[in-house]
N, C-alpha and C positions, 0 to 999 in steps of 0.2 A: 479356420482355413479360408483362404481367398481364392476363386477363378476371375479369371478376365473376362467379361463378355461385352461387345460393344465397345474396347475399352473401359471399361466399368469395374470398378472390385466388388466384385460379388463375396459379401460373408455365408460362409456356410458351417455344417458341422457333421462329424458319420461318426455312427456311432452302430455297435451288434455286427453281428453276421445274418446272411442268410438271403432270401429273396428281397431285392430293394424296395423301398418306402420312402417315398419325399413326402416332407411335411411341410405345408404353406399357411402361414397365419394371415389374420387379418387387416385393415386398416390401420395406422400409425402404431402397429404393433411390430413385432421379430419373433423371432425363434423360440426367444426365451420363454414367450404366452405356450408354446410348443411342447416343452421340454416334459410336463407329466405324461403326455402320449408318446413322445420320445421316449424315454426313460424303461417304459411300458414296453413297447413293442421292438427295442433294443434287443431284448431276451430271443427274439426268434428270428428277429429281422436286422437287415442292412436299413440302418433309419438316417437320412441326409433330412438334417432340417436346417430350409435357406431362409437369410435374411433377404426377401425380393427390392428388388430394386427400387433406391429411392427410399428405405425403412432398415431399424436396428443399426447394421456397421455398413451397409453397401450403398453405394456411392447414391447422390442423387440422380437423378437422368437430367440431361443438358435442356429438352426441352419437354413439354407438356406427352401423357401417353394414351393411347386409349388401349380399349380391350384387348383388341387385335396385339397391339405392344408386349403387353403382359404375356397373353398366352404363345407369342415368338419367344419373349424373354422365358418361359420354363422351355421350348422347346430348344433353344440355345443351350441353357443347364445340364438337361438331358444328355445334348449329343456332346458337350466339353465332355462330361467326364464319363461319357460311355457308358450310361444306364441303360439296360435294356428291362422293359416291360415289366417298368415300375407299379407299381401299389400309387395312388395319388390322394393326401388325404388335404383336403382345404379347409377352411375354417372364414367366411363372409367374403371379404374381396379374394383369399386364396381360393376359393369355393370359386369364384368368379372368374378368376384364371385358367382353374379346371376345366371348368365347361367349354371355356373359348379352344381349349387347345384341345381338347377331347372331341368338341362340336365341329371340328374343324378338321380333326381325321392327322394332327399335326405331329402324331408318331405312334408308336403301339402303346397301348397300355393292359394292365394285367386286370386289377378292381378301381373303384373312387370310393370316395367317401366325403359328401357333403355333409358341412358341420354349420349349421346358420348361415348359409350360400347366400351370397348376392348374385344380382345374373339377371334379377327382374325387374324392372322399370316399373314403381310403385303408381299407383292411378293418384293422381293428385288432389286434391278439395278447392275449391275456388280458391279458399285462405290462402294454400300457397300460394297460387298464381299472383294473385295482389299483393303478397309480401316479396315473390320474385321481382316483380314488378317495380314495386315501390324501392326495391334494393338497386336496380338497374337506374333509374330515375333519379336515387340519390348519388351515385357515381357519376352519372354524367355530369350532373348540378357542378360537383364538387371537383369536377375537370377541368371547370371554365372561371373558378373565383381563385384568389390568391394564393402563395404557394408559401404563406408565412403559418408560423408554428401556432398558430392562435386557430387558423382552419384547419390545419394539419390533426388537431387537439379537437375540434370540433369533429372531426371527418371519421377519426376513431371510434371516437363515443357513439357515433351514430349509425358506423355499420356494424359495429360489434353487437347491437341487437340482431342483427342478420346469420342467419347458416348456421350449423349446427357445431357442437364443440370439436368434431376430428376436421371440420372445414377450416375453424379459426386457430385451431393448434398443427395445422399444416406450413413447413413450406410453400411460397410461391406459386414453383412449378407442381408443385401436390396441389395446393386448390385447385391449379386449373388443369391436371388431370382429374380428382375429382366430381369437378363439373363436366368434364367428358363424359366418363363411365358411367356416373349414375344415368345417364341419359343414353346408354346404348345398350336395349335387351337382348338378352342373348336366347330368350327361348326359341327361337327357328331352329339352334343349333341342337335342342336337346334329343328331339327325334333321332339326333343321328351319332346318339352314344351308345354302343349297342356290348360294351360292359358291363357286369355287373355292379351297380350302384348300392350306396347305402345312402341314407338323407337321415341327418340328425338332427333336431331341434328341441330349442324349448318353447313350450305352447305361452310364454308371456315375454318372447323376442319383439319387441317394437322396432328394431334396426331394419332385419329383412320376416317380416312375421309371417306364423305359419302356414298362413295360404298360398306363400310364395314355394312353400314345403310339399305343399299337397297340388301345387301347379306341376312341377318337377317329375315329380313321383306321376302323376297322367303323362308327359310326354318323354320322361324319359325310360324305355323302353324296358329293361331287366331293372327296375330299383324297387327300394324298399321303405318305408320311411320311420323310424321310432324317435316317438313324442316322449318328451319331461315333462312332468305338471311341475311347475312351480320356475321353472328354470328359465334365463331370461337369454340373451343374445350370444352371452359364452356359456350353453347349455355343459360344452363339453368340459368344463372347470367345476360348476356350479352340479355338475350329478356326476364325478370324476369317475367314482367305482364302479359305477353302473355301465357311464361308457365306454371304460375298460373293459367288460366284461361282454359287451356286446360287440367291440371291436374283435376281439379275443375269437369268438364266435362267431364271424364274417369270416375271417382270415384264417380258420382253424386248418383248411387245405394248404395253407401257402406257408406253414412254418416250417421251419430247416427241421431236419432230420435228423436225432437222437442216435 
């Protein structure tokens, strides 16, 4: 299915009856990383899982986004197709979207459910800084020498040791959102989520790790947080049945009626 926002086609999918659930995945992912909790919680619930903008079938954005963006683009979603006082489950940048719109007071919501949430602006090690550094430094260099395929071949080679694999398999205007968003924290906003929260994670995520899990859970007001031993950044794939089960047992109040 398609809605318009922004002029933009937004891909989406509903699937169950019952009180609504938007599911948001993560970074250069869709719907489809979605679809076991989809599937799951179809049984009880009205489950809309979007492809967000820019990722999966919907459109790219014309120019670079930041947080603020994202969390307008679900409150746009929301009021097209007249959701009222959704379930909001995110999964790392969806997780991150959440927060902005929730931190932000950007419509009603019912519960969340943070799944490996980004949303924290990692403390850096000198190392980065001299690799950001040194990447900046080479971009300029290579601004100002010849624009023949022989530097062109060299110019690759050499920033492709740079940024991490979802940087360098991004469109464009994706890196330089991006480099937005990983540099805008949203923790001021978590104080002022006064839903009740879930925080899922797995204790061996290196993307957004668990500290960023147990930041969350201190400032944001009702939440809860359960830990996976072994489980890495898609906790909620990697311990499926489990987090089935725990969702199951969050949401046991909010399922339709027999």
């Amino acid at each position: 299915m398609k809605v318009q926002i922004n002029n933009k086609n937004i891909n989406y999918e509903v699937q169950g009856e019952g009180k609504p659930v938007i599911l948001l995945h993560g970074w250069l992912a869709s719907l489809e990383t979605m679809a076991p909790l989809a599937k799951s919680l179809a049984r009880n619930f009205k489950v809309y899982s979007v492809d967000i903008i820019g990722f999966g079938k919907s459109d790219l954005p014309d120019k670079p986004l930041n947080t603020n963006d994202f969390g307008n683009f679900l409150k746009e979603f929301i009021d097209k197709l007249e959701i009222e006082n959704p379930i909001l489950i995110g999964h790392s940048n969806g997780g991150r979207t959440i927060l902005n719109y929730a931190g932000r007071n950007l419509g009603k919501i019912n519960k969340i459910v943070l799944i490996d949430s980004a949303g924290i602006v990692p403390k850096r090690k000198p190392k980065y800084y001299i690799k950001m550094y040194t990447f900046k430094l080479l971009k300029n260099i290579f601004k100002i020498l010849p624009k023949t395929q022989m530097f062109n071949n060299i110019k690759e080679r050499a920033l492709s040791k740079f940024g991490s694999s979802d940087y360098k398999n991004s469109p464009e205007v994706l890196k330089r959102t991006m480099s937005i968003i990983l540099n805008e924290d949203q923790k001021h906003l978590m104080p002022n989520i006064k839903v009740p929260t879930l925080l899922i994670w797995g204790d061996k995520d290196t993307a957004t790790p668990l500290k960023d899990a147990k930041t969350m859970e201190k400032l944001i007001p009702d939440s809860g947080l359960v830990v996976y031993e072994g489980a890495g950044h898609f906790s909620y794939l990697d311990k499926l049945s489990n987090c089935l089960l725990v969702l199951d047992e969050f949401l046991k109040n909010d399922k339709k009626e027999i």
